[in-house]
SEMARLO-590293 format. One line per field, with one value per atom (N, C-alpha, C): residue in one letter; atom name; x, y, z. Coordinates in Angstrom, 1 decimal, decimal comma, padded with zeros to 4 digits. Each point is the difference from the previous one (the first is absolute). Layout:
N
res = (A	...)
atom = (CA	...)
c1 = (X	...)
c2 = (Y	...)
c3 = (Z	...)
//
This chain:
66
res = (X	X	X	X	X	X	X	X	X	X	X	X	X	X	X	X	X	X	X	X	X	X	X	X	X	X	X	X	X	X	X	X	X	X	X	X	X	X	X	X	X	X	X	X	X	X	X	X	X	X	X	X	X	X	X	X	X	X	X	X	X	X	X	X	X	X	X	X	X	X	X	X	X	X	X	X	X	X	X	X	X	X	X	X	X	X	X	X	X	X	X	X	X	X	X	X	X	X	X	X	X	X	X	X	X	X	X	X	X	X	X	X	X	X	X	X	X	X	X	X	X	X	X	X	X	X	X	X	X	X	X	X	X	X	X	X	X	X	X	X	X	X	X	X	X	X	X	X	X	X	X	X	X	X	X	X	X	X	X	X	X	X	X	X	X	X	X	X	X	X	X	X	X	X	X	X	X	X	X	X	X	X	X	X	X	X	X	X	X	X	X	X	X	X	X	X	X	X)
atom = (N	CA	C	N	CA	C	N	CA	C	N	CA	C	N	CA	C	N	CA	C	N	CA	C	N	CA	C	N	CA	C	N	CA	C	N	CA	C	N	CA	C	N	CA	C	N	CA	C	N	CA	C	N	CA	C	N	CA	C	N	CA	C	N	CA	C	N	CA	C	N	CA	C	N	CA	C	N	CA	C	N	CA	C	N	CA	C	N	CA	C	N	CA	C	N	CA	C	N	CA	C	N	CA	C	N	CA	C	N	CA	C	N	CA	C	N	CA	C	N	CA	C	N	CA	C	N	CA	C	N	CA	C	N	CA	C	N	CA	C	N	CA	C	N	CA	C	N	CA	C	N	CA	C	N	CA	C	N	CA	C	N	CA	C	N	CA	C	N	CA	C	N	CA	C	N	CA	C	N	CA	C	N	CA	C	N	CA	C	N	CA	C	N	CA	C	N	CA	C	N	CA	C	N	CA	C	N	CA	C	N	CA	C	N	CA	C	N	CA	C	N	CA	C	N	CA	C	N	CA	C)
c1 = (003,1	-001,4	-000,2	-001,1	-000,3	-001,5	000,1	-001,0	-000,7	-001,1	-001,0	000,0	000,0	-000,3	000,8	000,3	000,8	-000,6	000,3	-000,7	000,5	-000,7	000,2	-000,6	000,9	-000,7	000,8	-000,4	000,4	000,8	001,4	001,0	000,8	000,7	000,7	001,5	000,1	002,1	000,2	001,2	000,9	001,6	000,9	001,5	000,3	-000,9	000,5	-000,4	-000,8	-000,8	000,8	001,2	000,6	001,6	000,6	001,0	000,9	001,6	000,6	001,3	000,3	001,0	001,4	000,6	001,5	001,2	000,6	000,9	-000,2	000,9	-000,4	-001,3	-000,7	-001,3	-000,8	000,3	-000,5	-001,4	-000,9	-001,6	-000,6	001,1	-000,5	-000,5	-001,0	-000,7	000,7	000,7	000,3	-000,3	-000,7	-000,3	001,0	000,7	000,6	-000,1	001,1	-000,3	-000,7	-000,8	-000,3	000,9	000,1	001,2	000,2	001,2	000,3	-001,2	000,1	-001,3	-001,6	-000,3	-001,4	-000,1	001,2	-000,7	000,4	000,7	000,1	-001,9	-000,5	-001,0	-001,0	000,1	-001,3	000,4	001,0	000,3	-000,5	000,1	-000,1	-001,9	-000,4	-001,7	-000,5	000,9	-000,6	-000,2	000,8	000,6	-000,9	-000,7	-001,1	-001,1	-000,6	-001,3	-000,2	001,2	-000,5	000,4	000,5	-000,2	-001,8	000,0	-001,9	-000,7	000,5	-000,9	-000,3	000,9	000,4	-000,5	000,1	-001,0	-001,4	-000,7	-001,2	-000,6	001,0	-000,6	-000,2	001,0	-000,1	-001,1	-000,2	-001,3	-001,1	-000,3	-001,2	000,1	000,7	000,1	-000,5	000,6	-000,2	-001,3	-000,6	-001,3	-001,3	000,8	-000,9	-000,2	001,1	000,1	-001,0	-000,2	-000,8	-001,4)
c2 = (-017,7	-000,2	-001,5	-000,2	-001,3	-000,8	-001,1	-000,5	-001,4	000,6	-001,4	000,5	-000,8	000,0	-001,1	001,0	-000,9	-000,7	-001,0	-001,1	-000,2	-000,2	000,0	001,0	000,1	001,0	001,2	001,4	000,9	-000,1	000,5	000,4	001,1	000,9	000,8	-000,1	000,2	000,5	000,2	-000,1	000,9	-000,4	000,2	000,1	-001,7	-000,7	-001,1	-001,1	000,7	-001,3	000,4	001,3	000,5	-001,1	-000,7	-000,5	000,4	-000,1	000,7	-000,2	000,9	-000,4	000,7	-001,4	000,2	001,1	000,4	000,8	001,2	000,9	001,5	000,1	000,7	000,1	001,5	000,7	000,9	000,4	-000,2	000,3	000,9	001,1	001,5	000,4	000,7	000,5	001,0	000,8	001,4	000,6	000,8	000,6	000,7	-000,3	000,7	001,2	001,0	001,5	000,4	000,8	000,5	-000,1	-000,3	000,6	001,3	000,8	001,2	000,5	-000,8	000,5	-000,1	-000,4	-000,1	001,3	000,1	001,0	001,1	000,5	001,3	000,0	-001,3	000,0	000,7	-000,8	000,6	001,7	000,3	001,2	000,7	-000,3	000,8	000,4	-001,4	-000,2	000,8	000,4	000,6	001,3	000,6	001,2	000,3	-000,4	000,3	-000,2	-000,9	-000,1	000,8	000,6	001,2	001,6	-000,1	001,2	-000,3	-000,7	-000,1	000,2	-000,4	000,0	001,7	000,0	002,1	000,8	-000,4	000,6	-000,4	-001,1	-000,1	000,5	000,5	000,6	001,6	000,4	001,1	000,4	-000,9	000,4	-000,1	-001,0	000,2	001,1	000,6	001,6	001,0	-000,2	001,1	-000,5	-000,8	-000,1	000,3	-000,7	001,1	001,1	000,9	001,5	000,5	-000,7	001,1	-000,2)
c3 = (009,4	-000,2	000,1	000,8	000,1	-001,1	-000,7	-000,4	001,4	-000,3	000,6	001,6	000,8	001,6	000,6	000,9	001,0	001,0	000,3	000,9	001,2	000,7	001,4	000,8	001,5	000,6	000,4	-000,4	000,2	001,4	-000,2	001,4	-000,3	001,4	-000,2	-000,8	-000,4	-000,6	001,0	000,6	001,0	-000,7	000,8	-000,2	000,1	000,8	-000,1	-000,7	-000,9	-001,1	-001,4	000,4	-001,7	000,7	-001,1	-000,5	000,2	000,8	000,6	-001,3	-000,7	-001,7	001,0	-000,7	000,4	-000,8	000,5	-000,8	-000,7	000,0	-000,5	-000,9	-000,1	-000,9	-000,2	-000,5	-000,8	-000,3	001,2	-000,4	000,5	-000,5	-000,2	-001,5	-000,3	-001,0	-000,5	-001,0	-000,1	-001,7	000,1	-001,5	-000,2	-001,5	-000,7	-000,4	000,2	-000,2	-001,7	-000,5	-001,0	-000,8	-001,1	-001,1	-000,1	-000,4	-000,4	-000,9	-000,9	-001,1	000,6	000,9	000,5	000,8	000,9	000,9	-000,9	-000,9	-000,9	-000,1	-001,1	-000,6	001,0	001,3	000,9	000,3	000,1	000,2	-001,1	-001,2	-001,4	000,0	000,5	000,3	000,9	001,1	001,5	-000,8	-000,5	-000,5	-001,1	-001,0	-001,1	001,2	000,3	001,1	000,5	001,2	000,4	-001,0	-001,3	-000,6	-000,3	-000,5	-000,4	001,0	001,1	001,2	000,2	-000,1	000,4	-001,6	-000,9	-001,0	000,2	000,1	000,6	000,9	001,1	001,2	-000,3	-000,9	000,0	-001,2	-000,9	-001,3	001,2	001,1	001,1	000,5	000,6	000,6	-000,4	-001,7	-000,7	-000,6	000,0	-000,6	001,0	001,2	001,3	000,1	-000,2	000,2	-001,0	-000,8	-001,2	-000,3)
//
């Protein structure tokens, strides 16, 4: 995030206005996997949601039918 304004006059970025860094460098991004306990959790969540989901649909059906 930037504060204030930048001065000057608008130009392109390309490959030759980025900094050429010496020696091995690691500027890959990678998200860490879920914990054990997270993805149980969402599983445990998916699994009530759609029981309700499937009780709700079916109290709609059967309130249609009648």
């Amino acid at each position: 995030m930037t504060w204030g304004h930048i001065e000057g006059t608008p130009f392109k970025l390309d490959g030759s206005d980025t900094p050429i860094l010496a020696g091995p460098v690691d500027i890959g991004f990678k998200m860490p996997e879920p914990p054990k306990r997270e993805k149980l959790a969402l599983a445990l969540a998916d699994k009530v949601s759609e029981r309700y989901r499937d009780r709700k649909n079916k109290a709609l059906q059967d309130r249609s039918e009648t």
